[in-house]
VMD Tcl script that draws the C-alpha trace (Angstrom):
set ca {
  {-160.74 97.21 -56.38}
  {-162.64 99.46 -58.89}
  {-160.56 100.16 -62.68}
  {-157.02 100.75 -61.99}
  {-156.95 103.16 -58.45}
  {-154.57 101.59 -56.09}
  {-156.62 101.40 -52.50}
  {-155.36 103.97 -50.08}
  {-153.09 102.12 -47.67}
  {-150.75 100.98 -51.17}
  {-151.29 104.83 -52.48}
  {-150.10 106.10 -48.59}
  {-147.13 103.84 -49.10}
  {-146.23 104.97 -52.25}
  {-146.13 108.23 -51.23}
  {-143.67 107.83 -48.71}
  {-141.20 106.23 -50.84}
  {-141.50 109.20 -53.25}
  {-140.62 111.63 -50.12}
  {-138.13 109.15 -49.38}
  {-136.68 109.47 -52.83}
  {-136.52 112.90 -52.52}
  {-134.64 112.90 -49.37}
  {-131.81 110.94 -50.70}
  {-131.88 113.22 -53.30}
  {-130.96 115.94 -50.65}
  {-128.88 113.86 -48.75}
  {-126.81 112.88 -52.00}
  {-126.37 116.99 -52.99}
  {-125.20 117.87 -49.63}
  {-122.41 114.64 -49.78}
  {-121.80 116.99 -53.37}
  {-121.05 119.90 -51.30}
  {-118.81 118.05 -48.85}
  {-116.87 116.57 -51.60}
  {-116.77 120.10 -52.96}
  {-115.45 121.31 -49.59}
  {-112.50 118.82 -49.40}
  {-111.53 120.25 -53.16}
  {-112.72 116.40 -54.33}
  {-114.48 117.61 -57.99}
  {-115.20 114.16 -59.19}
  {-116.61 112.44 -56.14}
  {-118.72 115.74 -55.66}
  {-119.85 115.12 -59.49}
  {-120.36 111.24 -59.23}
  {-122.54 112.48 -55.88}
  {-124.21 115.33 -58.10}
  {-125.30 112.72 -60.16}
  {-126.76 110.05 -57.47}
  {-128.77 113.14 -56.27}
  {-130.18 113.90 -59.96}
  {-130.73 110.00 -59.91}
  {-132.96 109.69 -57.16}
  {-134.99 112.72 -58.49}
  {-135.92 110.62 -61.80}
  {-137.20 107.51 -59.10}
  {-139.36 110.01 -57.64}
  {-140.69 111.29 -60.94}
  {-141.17 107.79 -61.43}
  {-143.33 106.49 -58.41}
  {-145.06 110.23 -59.33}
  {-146.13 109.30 -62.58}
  {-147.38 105.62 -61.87}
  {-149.86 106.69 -59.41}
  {-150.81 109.85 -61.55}
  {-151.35 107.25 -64.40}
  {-153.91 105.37 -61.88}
  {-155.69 108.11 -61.08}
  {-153.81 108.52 -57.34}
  {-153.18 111.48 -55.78}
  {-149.18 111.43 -55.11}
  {-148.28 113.42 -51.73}
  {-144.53 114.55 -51.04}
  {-144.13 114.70 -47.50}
  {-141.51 116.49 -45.42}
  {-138.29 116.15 -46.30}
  {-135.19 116.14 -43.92}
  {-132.16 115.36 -44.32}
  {-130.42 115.92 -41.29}
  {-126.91 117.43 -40.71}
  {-124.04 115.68 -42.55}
  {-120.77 115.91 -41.68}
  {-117.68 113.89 -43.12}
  {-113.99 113.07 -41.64}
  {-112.95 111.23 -44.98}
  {-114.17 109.91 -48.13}
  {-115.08 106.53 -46.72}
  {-117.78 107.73 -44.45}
  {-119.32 109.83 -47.26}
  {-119.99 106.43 -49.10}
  {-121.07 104.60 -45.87}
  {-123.65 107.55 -45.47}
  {-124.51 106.99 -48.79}
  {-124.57 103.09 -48.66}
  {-127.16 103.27 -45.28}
  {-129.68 105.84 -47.06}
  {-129.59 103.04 -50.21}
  {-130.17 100.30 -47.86}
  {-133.17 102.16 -45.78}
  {-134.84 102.66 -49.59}
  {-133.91 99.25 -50.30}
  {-135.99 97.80 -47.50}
  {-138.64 100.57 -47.92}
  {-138.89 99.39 -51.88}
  {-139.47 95.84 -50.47}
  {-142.58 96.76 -48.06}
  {-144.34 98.27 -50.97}
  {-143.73 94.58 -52.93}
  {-145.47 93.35 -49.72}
  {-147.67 95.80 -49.38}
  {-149.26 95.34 -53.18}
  {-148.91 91.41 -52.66}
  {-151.18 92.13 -49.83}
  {-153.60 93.92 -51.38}
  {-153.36 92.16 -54.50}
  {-152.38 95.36 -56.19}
  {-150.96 93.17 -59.98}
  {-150.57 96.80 -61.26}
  {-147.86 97.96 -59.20}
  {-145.35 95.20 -59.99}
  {-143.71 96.14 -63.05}
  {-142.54 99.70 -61.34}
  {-141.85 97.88 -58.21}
  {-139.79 95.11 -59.79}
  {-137.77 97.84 -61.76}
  {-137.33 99.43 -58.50}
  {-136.57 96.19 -56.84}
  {-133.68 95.62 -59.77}
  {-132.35 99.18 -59.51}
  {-132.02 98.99 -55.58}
  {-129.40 95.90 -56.18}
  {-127.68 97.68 -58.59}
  {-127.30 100.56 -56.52}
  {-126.01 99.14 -53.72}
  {-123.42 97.10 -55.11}
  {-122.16 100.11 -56.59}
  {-121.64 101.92 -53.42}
  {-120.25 98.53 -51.72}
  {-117.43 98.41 -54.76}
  {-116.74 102.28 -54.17}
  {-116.55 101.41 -50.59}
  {-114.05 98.68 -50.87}
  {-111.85 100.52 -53.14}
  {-111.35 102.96 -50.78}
  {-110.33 100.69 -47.66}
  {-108.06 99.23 -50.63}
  {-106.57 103.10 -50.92}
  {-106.10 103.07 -47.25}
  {-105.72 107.23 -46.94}
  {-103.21 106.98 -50.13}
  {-103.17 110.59 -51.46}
  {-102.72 109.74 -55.06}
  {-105.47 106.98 -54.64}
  {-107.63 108.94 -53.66}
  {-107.11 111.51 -56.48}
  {-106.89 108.80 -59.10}
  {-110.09 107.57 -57.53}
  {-111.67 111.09 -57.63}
  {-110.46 111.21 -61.54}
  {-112.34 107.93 -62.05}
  {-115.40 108.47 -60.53}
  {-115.91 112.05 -62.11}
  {-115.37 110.84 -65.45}
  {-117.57 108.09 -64.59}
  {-120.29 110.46 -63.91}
}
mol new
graphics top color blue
foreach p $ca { graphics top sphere $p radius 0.5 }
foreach p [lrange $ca 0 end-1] q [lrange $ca 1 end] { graphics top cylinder $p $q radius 0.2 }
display resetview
């Protein structure tokens, strides 16, 4: 491997997670707007702020291959069409789009173990860390919400929480 140019298989990879990033990005405004539609203003802000979120991981995996002299590519994007019954399935969308970058976070790991790529750790271990985090998050929103069980003022005082958290 010549100076610090990731080879072109690891670069490839890379920049499918950024278009992946992206898409969650997308995926996490339009949960916004259906939060926004149910008259829910603090899960629509905590979404808001998922979606801003996943814009600074992009900018991230952006910047480490600019900073290796890479050539970063965002693919298409597409997000699909979203439609929600309740606030539970909102999260559960939200929970299998965190799990998909999850996994996809964990092929690059293999992918620069494979080609002996040392330089890509450090963003791909913060990545790595960030994934768990984000996750868990969701899984805690999720259970509080079976815990609410449909409960009007739960889900408000949820909604309150969530929006302040944000």
């Amino acid at each position: 491997m010549k100076g610090m140019k990731m080879n072109e298989e690891l670069e490839h990879a890379f920049s499918k997670q950024i278009t992946l990033e992206f898409e969650s990005a997308m995926l996490y405004r339009q949960l916004a707007i259906e939060f926004e539609l149910k008259d829910l203003p603090g899960f629509a802000t905590w979404m808001k702020v998922q979606a801003a979120e996943e814009l600074t991981h992009a900018d991230r995996l952006i910047k480490h291959l600019l900073d290796r002299d890479n050539h970063p590519v965002i693919g298409d994007i597409s997000v699909g069409s979203i439609k929600i019954d309740g606030i539970g399935d909102a999260f559960e969308i939200a929970l299998k789009a965190e799990e998909t970058v999850s996994e996809s976070i964990r092929g690059l790991y293999r992918l620069g173990q494979e080609t002996g790529d040392i330089d890509s750790r450090p963003v791909i271990d913060w990545f790595i860390a960030e994934q768990v985090e984000e996750e868990a998050t969701v899984r805690e929103i999720i259970g509080r919400i079976k815990l609410i069980d449909g409960d009007g003022s739960g889900i408000l005082r949820l909604d309150a929480e969530l929006g302040a958290q944000a």
